[in-house]
N, C-alpha and C positions, 0 to 999 in steps of 0.2 A: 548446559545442553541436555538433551533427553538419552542423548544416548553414551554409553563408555568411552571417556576421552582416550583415544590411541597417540602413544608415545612409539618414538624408535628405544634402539641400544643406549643414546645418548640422553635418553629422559626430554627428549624437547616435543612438543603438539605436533602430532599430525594430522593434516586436515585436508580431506579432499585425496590424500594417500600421497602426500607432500611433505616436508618438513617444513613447518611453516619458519623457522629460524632462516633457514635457506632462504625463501620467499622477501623475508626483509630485508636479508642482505641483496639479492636480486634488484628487488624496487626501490628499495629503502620503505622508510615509515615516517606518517601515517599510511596505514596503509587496506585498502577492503578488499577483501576475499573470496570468494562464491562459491562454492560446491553447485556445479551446474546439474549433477544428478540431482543431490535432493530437491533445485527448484523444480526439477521431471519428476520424482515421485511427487512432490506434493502438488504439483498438477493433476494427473493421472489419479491423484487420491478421488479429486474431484469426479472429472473427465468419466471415468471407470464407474463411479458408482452410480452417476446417470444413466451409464449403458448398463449396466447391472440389471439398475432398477425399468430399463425399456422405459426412460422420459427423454423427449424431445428438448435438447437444453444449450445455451450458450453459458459458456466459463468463460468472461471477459476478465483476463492480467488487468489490473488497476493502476496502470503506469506511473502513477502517482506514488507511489512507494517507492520504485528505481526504475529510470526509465534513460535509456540509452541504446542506443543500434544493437547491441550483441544481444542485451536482455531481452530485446523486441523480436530480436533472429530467433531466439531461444522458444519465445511463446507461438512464434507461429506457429515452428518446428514442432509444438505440443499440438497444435490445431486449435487453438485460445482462441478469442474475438479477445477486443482491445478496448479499453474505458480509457481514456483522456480529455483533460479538463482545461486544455489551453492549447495557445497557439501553435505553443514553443510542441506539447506533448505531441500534437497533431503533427509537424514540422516532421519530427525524431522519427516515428511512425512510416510518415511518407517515404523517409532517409532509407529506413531500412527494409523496406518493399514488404511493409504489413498489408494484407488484402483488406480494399477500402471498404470492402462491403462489411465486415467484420468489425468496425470501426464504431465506438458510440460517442458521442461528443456530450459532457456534462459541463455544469459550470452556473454560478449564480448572477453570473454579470457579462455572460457572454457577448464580445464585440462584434461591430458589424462583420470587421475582418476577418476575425472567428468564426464567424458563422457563411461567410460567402469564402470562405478556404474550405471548409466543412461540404460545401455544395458544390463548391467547382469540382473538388475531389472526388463527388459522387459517395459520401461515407455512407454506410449502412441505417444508422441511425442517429438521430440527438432528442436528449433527455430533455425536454422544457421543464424550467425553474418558474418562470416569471412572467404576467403578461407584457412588459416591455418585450420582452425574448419573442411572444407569439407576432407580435405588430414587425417586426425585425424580420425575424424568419421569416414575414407572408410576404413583407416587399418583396425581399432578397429571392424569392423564388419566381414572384411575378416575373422580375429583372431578368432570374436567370431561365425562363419558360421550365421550371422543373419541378420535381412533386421528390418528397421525399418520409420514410417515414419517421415517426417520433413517439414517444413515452411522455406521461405526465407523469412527473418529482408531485408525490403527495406526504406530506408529514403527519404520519397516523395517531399522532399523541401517545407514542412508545418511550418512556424511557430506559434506555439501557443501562444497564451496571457498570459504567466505566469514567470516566474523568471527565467532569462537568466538560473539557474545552473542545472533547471531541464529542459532544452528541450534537447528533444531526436529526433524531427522528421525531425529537418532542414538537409541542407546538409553536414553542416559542425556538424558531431556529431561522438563519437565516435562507436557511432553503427551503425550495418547493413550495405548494401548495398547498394551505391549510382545508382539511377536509371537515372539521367543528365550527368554521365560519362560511361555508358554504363557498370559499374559493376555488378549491378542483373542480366543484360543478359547472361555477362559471366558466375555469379555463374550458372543460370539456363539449362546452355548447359552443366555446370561439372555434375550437379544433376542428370540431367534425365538421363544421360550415366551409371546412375550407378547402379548395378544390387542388391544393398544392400540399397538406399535412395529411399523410393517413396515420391514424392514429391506432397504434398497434396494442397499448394496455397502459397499464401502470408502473410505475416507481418509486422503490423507498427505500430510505436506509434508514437506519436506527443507530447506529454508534460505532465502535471500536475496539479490538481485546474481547472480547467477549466470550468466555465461557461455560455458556446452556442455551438452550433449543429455547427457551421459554419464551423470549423477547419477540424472536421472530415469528412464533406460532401467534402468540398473540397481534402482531402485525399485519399474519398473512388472513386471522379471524378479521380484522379492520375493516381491510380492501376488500372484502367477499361482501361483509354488510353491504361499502361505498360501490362495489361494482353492480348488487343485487337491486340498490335501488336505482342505478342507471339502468339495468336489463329491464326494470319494468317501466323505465319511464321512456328510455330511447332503444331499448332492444340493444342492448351493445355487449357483446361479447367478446372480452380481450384475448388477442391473438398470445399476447405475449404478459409474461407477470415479472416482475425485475425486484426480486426479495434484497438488492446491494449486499454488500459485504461484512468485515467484522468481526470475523471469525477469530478467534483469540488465539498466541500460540503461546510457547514456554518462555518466560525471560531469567525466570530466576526457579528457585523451588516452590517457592513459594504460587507459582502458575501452574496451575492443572485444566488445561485448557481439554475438550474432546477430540476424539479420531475426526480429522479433515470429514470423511464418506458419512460419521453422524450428523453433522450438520445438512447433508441432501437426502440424507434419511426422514429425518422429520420434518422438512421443509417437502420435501415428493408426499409425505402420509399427510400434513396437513393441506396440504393445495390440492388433494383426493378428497380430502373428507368435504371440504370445503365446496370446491366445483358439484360434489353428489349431493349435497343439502340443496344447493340451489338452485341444480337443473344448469350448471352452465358445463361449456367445453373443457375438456381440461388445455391448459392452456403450456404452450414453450416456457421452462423456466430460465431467466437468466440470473448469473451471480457476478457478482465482484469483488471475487479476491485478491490482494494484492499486499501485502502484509502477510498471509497464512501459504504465500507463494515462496515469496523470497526474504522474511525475514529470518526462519532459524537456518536459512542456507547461507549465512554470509557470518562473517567476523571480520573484527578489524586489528590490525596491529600495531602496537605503539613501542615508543623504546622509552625505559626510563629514562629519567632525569634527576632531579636534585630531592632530596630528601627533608623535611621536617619534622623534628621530632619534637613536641610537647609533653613535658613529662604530667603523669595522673589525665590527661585531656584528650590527645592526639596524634598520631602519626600521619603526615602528609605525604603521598606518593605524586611526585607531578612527570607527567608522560608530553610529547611532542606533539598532541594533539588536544581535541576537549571539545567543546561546544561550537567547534565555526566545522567540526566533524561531525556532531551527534551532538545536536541544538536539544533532544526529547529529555535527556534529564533535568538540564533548566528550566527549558520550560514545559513539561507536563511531572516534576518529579520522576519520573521515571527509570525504572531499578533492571540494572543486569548484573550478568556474573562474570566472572572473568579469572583466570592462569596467567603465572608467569609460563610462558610458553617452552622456555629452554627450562625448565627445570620443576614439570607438572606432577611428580610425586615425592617432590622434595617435601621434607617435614612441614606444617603448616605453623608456625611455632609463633606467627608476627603477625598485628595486625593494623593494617593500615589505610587510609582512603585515600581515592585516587581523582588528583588533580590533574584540570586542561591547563593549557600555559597562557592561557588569552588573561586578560588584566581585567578580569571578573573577579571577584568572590565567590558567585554563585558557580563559576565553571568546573563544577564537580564532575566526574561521572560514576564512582562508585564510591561508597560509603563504607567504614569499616567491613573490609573484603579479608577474611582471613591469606594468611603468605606465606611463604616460605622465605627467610631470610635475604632480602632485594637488596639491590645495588644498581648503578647507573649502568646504561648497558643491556640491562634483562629487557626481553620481550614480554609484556604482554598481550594478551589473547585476550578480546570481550567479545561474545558471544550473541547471538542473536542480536547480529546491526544489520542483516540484510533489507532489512526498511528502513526508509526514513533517516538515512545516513547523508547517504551522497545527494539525495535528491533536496534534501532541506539544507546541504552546507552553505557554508556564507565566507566572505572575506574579512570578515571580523578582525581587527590588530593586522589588517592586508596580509592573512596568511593565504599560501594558495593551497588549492584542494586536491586532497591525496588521489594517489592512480586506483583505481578500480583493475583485480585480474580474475579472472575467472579459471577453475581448474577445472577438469572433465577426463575422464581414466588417465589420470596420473599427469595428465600435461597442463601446464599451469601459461597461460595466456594474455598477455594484458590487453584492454580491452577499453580502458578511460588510462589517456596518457594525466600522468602527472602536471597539476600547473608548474609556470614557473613566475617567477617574479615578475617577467616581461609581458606574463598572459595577463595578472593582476590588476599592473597598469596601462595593459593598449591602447584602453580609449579615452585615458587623460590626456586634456590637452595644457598647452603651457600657457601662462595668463603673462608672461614675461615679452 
């Protein structure tokens, strides 16, 4: 974590101004956690620095990272707009009286239903991917006598610095519209003919984790070309420019990601410098963060279990939980850190790696973590799971998926009930 771990009298993590030993005996474990302040400061990091800087802007929460009625109560409560990429995120949204106009609908394969739930709702905006999506979306409007507006997904041929599985911005990606084969231009002659799609600007994202300005400066130089030569050929000037997300945070030490407010810093100077080269408007920027919201606000907590020791090779630590909780270390490799929580400045004298209990080999989640002297029973504490936790679990080995509680000046709240075995299998039926 970035910042100095706080212990009580008893040497155990506290987090959120909680003892998290408490918390698991409370819930039991597996178990995720949330410091509901820091998801509001690191909104506000945003949020603030756009009004800082006097730019007109939406900060869309990416639901997609954790998305559940409380978290979505929470981002209102920030005054967020909303990114979701599917029915279900749409569904959740609705659940929890997120304002639909604030709403962006993305998505590479979006269904009829998705997109006539999207319209019935009246959402603010959706992001087109694909010209199947355009012929969709124009019936689905016709049908519904409605007009609504949307953003063209352009992939600017950016590669970001991060893990081949999550880049989205190069050319060869399964999203958006390629701008070096002349496809955004075609979506953009279908768009604007049509008397049901206004077409508000552009869209892109480039990747994941990310920490420097560089990628997206270069990005946002892309779209000024791709917009500059639409201003001369159809006069179109974008109401709105959607730089997506990406933003990197701290997992381990080895992360040195920037201040939240630097990334709308150079992202505000270059969409200035840009829009003055070319004589256009400057235009609303939007972002999508959701990762740089809520993932250094969450930890999870697990209880030991059994031990393996391999002499000259190995120390096995295996926990209650693993990969059908936090799937990102199998599959993206992916590194955090982590305490035993009841005993955080106990000597670090052992060192061990920490096993899921799913009937994987690969169900690791951390790798030689130095320790303090463990035993079955100890808690521990991993750090930055507030992404991509809960929202990618699975029932892997039919285990069911941990309670979700959220804490906020001192009060600790649950907020995703725990499965139970009966929720695992409801909807099997008997072949007998």
């Amino acid at each position: 974590m970035n910042e100095q771990l706080k212990t009580n009298e008893k040497d155990h993590l506290i987090f959120g101004g909680i003892d998290t030993i408490e918390l698991a005996k409370k819930y039991g474990t597996p178990l995720y956690v949330y410091d509901v302040e820091k998801i509001r400061q690191n909104a506000r990091a945003f949020v603030n620095q756009f009004n800082k800087l006097g730019v007109k802007a939406q900060v869309a929460y990416a639901s997609k990272a954790f998305s559940s009625v409380a978290m979505l109560q929470v981002a209102k409560q920030e005054g967020l707009s909303l990114d979701v990429v599917s029915q279900g995120e749409l569904y959740t949204a609705l659940k929890a009286d997120f304002p639909v106009e604030k709403i962006h609908l993305h998505g590479n394969n979006k269904s009829i239903d998705e997109l006539r739930m999207a319209i019935e709702n009246k959402i603010g905006c959706i992001v087109i991917d694909n010209f199947h999506e355009i012929k969709l979306l124009e019936q689905l409007l016709n049908e519904h006598d409605h007009q609504i507006d949307v953003l063209i997904r352009v992939t600017p041929g950016i590669e970001a610095h991060t893990h081949d599985y999550i880049l989205t911005g190069n050319e060869d990606s399964k999203f958006g519209f390629d701008i070096a084969s002349g496809q955004a231009e075609e979506a953009f002659n279908l768009i604007i003919k049509s008397k049901r799609m206004h077409l508000k600007g552009l869209h892109c994202h480039i990747g994941s984790q990310i920490f420097e300005t560089d990628g997206f400066i270069l990005a946002v130089q892309r779209l000024y070309s791709l917009m500059n030569e639409w201003k001369i050929k159809y006069q179109f000037n974008p109401e709105v420019l959607n730089v997506g997300g990406g933003f990197g945070i701290r997992y381990t030490s080895d992360d040195q990601p920037l201040p939240l407010s630097h990334y709308v810093t150079a992202l505000v100077e270059e969409i200035n410098t840009q829009a003055n080269k070319y004589q256009m408007d400057f235009p609303e920027i939007w972002i999508e963060p959701g990762r740089a919201i809520v993932g250094n606000a969450g930890i999870t907590l697990y209880e030991v279990g059994s031990k393996k020791e391999i002499p000259n090779v190995r120390n096995y630590i295996s926990v209650d939980g693993g990969m059908t909780d936090n799937i990102r270390p199998a599959l993206y490799d992916a590194k955090y850190d982590a305490v035993i929580a009841n005993k955080v400045n106990a000597p670090k004298t052992y060192q061990g790696s920490i096993a899921g209990k799913c009937c994987e080999s690969g169900d690791m989640l951390i790798w030689d973590l130095r320790l303090p002297e463990i035993e079955a029973g100890d808690i521990l504490a991993m750090f930055s799971t507030g992404a991509y936790g809960y929202s990618m679990a699975s029932h892997y080995n039919r285990f069911a998926k941990p309670a979700v509680v959220f804490i906020e000046n001192g009060i600790d709240k649950l907020v995703v009930k725990r499965e139970t075995y009966q929720d695992v299998s409801r909807y099997d039926l008997s072949y007998e």
